[in-house]
Each structure stands twice: as C-alpha cells, then as structure tokens.
N, CA, C and O of each residue as an XYZ file, in Angstrom:
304
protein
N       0.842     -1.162      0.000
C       0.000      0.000      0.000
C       0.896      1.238      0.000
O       1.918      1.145      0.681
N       0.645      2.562     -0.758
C       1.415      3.242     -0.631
C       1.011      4.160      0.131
O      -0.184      4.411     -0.024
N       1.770      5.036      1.244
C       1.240      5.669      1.754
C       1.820      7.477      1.476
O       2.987      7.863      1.527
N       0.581      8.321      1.187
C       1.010      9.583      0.600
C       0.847     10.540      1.573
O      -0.312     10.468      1.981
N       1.605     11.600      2.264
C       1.906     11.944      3.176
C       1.714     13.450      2.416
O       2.382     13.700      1.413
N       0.509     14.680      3.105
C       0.963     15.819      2.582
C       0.706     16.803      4.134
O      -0.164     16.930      4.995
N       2.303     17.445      3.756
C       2.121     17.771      5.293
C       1.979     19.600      5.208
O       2.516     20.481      4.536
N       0.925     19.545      6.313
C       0.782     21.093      6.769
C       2.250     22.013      6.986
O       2.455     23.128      6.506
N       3.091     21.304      7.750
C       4.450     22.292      8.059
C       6.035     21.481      7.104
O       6.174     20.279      6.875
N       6.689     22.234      6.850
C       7.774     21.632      5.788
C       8.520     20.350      7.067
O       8.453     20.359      8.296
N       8.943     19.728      6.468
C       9.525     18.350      7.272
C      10.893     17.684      6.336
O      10.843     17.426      5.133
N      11.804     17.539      7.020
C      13.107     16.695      6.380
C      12.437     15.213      6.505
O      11.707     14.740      7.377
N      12.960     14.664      5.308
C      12.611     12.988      5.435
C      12.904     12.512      6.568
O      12.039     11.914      7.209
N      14.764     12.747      7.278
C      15.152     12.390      8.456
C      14.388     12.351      9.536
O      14.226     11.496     10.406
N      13.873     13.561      9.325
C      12.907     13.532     10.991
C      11.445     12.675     11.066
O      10.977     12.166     12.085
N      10.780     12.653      9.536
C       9.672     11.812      9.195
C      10.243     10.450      9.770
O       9.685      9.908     10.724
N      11.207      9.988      9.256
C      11.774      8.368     10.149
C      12.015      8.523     11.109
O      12.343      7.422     11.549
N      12.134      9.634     12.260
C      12.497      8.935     13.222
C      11.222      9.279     14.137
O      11.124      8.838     15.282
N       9.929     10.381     13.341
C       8.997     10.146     14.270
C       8.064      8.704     13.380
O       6.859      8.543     13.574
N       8.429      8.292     12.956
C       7.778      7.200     12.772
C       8.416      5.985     13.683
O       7.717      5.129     14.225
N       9.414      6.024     13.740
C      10.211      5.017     14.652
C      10.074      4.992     16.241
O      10.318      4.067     17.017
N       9.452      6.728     16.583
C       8.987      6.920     17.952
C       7.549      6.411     17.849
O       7.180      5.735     18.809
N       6.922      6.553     17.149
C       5.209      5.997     16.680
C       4.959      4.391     16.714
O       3.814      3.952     16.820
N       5.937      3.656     16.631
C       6.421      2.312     16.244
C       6.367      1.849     17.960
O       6.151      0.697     18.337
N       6.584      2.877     18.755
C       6.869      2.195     20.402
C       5.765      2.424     20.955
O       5.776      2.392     22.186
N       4.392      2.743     20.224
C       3.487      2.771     21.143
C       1.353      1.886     19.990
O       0.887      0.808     19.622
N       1.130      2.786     20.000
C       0.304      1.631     19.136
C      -0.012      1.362     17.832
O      -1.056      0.948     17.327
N       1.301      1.729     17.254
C       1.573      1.226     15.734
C       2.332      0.394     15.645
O       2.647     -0.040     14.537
N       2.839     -0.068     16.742
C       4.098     -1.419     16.824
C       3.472     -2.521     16.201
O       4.214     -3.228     15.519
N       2.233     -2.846     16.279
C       1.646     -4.519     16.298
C       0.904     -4.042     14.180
O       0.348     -4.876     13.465
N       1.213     -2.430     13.738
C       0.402     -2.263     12.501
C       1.659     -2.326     11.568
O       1.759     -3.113     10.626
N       2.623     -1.392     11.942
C       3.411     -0.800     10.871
C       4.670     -1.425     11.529
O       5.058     -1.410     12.697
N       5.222     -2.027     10.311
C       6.443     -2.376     10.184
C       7.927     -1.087      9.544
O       7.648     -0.511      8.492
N       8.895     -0.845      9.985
C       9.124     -0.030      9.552
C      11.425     -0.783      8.988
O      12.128     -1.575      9.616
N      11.631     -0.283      8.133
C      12.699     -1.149      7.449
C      13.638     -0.089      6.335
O      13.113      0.669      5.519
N      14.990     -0.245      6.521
C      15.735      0.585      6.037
C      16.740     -0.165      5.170
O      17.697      0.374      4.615
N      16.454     -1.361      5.110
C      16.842     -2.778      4.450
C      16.339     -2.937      2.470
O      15.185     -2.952      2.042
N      17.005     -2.986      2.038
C      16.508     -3.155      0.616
C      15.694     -4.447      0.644
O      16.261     -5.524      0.826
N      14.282     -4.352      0.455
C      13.501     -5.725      0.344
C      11.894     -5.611     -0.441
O      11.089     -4.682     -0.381
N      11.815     -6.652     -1.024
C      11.114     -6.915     -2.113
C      10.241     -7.504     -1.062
O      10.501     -8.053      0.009
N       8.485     -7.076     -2.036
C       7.414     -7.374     -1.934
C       7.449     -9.164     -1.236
O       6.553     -9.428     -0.435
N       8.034     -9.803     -1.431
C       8.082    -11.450     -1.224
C       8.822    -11.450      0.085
O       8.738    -12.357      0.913
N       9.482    -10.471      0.198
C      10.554    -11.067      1.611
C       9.524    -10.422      2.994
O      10.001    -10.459      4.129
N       8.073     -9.834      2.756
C       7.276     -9.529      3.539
C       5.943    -10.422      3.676
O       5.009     -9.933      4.312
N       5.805    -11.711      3.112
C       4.994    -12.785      3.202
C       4.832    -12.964      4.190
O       3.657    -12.898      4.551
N       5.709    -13.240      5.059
C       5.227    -13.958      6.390
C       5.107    -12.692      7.805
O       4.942    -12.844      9.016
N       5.217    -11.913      7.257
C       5.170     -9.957      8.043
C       3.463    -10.262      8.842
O       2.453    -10.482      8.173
N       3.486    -10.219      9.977
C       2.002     -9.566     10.209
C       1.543     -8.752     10.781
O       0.664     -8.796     11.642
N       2.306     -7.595     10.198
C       2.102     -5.981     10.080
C       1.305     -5.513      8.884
O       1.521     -5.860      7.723
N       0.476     -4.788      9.246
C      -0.934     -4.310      8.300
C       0.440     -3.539      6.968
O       0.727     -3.920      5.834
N       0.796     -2.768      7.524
C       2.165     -2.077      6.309
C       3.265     -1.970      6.935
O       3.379     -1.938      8.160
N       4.366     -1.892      5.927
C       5.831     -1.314      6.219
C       6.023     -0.272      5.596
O       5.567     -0.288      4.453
N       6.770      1.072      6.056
C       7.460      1.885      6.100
C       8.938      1.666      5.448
O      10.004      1.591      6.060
N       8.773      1.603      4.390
C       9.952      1.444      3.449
C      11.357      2.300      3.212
O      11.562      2.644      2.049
N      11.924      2.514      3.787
C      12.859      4.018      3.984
C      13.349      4.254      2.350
O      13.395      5.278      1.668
N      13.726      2.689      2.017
C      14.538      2.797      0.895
C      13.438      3.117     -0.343
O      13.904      3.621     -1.365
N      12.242      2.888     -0.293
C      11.116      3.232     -1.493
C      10.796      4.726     -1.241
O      10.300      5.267     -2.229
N      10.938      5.434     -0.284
C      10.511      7.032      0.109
C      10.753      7.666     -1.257
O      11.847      7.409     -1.760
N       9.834      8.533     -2.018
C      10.097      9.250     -3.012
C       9.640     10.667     -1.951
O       8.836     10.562     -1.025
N      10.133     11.563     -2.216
C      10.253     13.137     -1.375
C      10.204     13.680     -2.731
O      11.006     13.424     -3.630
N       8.935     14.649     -2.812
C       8.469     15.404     -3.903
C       8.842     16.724     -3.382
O       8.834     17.635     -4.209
N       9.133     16.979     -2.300
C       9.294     18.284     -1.513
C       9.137     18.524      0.365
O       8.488     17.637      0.920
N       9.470     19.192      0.906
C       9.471     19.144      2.478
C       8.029     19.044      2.120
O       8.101     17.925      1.612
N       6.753     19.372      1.998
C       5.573     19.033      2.296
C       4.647     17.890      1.730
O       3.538     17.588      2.171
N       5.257     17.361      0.758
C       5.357     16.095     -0.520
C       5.886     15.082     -0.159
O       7.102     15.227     -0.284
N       5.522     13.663      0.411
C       6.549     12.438      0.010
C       5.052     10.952     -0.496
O       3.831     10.794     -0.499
N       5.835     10.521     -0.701
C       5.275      8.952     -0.514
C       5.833      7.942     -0.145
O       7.017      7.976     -0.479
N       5.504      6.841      0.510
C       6.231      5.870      1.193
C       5.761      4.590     -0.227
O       4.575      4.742     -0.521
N       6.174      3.915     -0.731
C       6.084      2.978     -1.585
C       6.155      1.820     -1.123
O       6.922      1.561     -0.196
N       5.279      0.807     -1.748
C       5.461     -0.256     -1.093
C       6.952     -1.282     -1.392
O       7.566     -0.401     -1.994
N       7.615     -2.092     -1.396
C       8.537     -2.666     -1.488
C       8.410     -3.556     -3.043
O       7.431     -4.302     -3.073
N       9.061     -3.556     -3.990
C       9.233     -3.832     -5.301
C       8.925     -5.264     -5.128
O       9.188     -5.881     -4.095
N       8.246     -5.880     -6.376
C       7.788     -7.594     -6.308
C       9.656     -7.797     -7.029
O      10.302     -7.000     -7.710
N       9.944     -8.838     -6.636
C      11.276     -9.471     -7.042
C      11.597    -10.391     -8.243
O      11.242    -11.569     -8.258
N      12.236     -9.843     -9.180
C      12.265    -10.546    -10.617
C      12.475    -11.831    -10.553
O      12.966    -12.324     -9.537
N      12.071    -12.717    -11.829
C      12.286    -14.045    -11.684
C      13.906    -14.155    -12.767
O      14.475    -15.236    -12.918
C-alpha cells in the first residue's frame, strides 16, 4: 500500500523516520512495520504488520510532498 503523506508544516525525510520510529513504540508497533533494508514485496509474506514503512522506497516530492512505496515484487 502506498502511503502519501501531505504535510501542513515543511519536514526533512530524516525527521519523518524517526517520528515514525517513535510511533512504532506505542500503538503502531503490532500495525506498521518499519525497514531501512533493501527488500522486495516477497521477503514480507510472512510480516504480520498491516504495512511497512519502506525508507529505501521514500520518493520526497518536496518538504511538504513524500510517498512511502510499497517494497518492489522481485524478478524471476
């Protein structure tokens, strides 16, 4: 799922990860998976986290612009 993020105040990507990583310790731990690891759509099969937080898929359109992408399906 991709998730599109448009934010009211300008924001560095940096700080978007690490309040997501503070968000992660309370009741998004058991939803959102969050990963800075290069990994394909398949290596999240057995995940049972509703989504992951993809660091490495982040496209940043601008401090008030990003999207989180989901993790690429893996070529045969």
């Amino acid at each position: 799922m991709n998730q599109t993020c448009y934010l009211n105040n300008a924001a560095k990507y940096d700080d978007i990860k690490k309040l997501v990583k503070l968000a992660l310790r309370g009741l998004l731990r058991t939803a959102l998976c969050y990963t800075e690891d290069q990994v394909f759509s398949n290596d999240l099969n057995d995940d049972t986290h509703f989504s992951t937080f993809d660091v490495m898929a982040g496209i940043v359109f601008n401090d008030n612009n990003l999207i989180s992408c989901p993790p690429k399906n893996k070529m045969p």
